[in-house]
N, C-alpha and C positions, 0 to 999 in steps of 0.2 A: 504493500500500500504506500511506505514511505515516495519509494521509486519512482512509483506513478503519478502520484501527487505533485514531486517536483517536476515531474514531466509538465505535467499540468499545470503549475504557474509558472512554467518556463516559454511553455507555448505564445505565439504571437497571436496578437486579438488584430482583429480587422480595423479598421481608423472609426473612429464614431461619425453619429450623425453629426448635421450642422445642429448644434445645441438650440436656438431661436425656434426650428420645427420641432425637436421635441420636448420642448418647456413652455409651448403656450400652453393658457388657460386659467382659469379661471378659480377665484375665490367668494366662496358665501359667510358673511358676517355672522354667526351664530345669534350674538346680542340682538344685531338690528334686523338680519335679512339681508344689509345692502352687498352688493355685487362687487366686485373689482377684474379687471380682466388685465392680462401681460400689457395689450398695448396701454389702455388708459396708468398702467403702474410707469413703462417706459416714457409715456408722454409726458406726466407730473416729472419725473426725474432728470429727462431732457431740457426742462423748461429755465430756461435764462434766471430767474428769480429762485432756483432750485438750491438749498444752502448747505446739501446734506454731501454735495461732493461724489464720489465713489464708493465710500463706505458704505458697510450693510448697514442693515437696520430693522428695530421693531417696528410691525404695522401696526398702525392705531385707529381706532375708530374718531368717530364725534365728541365721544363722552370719554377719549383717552385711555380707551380698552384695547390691551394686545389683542389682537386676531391675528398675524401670522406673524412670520421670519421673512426680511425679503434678504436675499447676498448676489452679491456682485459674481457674476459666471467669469470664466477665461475669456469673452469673447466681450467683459468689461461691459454686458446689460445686468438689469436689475431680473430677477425670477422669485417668486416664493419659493419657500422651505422647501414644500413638497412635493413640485417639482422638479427636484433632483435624482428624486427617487424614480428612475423613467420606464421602470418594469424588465430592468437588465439580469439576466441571469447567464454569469459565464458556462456554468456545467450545470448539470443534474447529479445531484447526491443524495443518497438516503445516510448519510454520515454528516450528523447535524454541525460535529466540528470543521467540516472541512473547509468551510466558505473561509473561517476566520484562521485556519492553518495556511489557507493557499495565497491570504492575506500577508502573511506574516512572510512568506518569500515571495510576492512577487512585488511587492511597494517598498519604497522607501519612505522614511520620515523626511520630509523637507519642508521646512517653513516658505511661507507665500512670499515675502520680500523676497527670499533667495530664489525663488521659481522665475518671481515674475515683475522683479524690480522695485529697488525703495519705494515705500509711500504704496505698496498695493500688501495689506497688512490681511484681509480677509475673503480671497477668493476662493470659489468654491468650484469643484469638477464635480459634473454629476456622475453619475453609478457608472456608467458606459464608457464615458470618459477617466474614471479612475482604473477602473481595467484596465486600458489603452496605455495610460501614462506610469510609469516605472517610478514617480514620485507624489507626492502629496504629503499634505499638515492630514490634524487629526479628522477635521470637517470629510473629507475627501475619503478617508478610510472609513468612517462611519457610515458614512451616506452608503459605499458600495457595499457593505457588510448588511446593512440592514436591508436593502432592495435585495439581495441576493437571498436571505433569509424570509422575506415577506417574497418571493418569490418561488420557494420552495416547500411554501404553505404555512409557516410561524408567522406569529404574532409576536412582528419585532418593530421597533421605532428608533430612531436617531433622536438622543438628547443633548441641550446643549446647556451649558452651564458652566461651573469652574471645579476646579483644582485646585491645591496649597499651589499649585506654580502657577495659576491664572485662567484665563478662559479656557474650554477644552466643550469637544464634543465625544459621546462616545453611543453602545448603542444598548436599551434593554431588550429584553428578554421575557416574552412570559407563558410559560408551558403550566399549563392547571393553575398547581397550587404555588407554584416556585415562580420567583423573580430572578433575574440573573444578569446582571450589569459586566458587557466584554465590552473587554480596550480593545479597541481594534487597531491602535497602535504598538500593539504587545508582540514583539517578534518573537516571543515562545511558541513553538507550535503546540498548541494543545493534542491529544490522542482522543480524549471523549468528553462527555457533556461534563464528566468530574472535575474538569478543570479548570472549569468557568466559573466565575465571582458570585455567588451568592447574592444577590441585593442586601439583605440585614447584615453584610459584612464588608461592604463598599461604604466605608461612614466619609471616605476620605471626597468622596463626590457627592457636589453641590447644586443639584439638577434646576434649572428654571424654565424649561420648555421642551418638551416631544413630538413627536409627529411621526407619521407612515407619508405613504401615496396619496392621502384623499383625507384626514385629519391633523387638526393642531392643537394641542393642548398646554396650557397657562398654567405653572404651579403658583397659585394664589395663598400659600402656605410658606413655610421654613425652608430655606435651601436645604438647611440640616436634617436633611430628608432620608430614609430608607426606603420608602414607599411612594413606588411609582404608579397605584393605581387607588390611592383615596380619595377622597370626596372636596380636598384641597385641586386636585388637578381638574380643569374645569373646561371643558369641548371649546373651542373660540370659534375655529372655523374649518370650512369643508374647500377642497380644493378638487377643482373638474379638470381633466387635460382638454384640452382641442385642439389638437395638430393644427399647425400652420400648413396654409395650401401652397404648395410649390409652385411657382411661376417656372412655366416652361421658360428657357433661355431665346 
């Protein structure tokens, strides 16, 4: 199994889509109802009087309520959290560890300033695109861990929050009764589900927001959290894809 595995994060992935077709669409307000779509997010962000710059950022309603994650792609547009999640699945495995084993050789850790130049501090590759690229920060490992795992049937999500050392992303886990928080920066190859973190033993992570494919959720509670499924984390908003239509050339 070892052998094959490395085979398999050794192998070459095909170039991804153009990112812009698969990250439109759209978000529903949970609080209000109101709408948001890729363009109307790109056009606010485009706009002359626009003060937020390149950096990511929380979305906010009227009444100054998170509803999603927007971050800044390689291709320097603005996208929701979710997605990123773009439905990528490198292999099929009925070996739960393996998404986050194949992880562990075939990415490297690399911070976004060193990817992709001073002053660009928080960009994000989606799932597709982390496959593809031999390097990424934590956002980037997470993202492709949890689409791969929500892809293979778990009920998995990308959190984003902190660390003793600062911001960090990484991804839960929830099988029945058991929570289970993986670094998907963790270049240990794990062998089986034994080796993955427990939730009520991850005290060292400071969760403030999750999401899948199509949810986002707010923890309206203690960062100093263990519990990623109480009555503290609160639904914000729902996220729809609609491909963008290719213009013939």
């Amino acid at each position: 199994m070892t052998a094959q595995l490395q085979q398999a994060a050794e192998s070459p992935a095909p170039p991804p889509s153009e990112q812009s077709v698969r990250q439109t669409g759209e978000i529903q307000s949970l609080p209000d109802g109101q709408r948001m779509s890729t363009a109307t997010l790109n056009q606010i962000v485009s706009a002359p009087d626009y003060q937020g710059g390149s950096a990511s950022f929380y979305l906010s309603d009227r009444q100054q309520r998170i509803i999603n994650y927007v971050a800044t792609g390689i291709d320097h547009r603005p996208y929701f959290s979710n997605s990123y999640l773009v439905g990528f699945v490198p292999f099929e495995t009925d070996s739960i560890w393996v998404p986050l084993a194949t992880l562990s050789m075939r990415k490297r850790y690399v911070l976004d300033h060193v990817q992709h130049g001073p002053g660009m501090t928080d960009i994000w590759q989606n799932s597709e695109q982390a496959y593809y690229y031999g390097h990424g920060d934590c956002e980037d490992h997470a993202v492709l861990l949890a689409d791969w795992l929500i892809g293979l049937g778990y009920d998995a999500r990308v959190v984003i929050g902190e660390i003793p050392q600062g911001g960090h992303a990484w991804v839960v886990l929830f099988m029945a009764d058991n929570t289970y928080v993986l670094e998907a920066t963790d270049k240990r190859k794990p062998t089986s589900i034994n080796d993955f973190i427990p939730a009520a033993r991850a005290t060292q992570y400071r969760p403030r927001m999750q999401f899948n494919r199509t949810e986002f959720w707010e923890n309206t509670g203690s960062t100093m959290t263990v519990d990623y499924r109480d009555s503290k984390w609160l639904r914000r908003s729902l996220f729809r894809p609609q491909p963008a239509v290719v213009k013939n050339q």
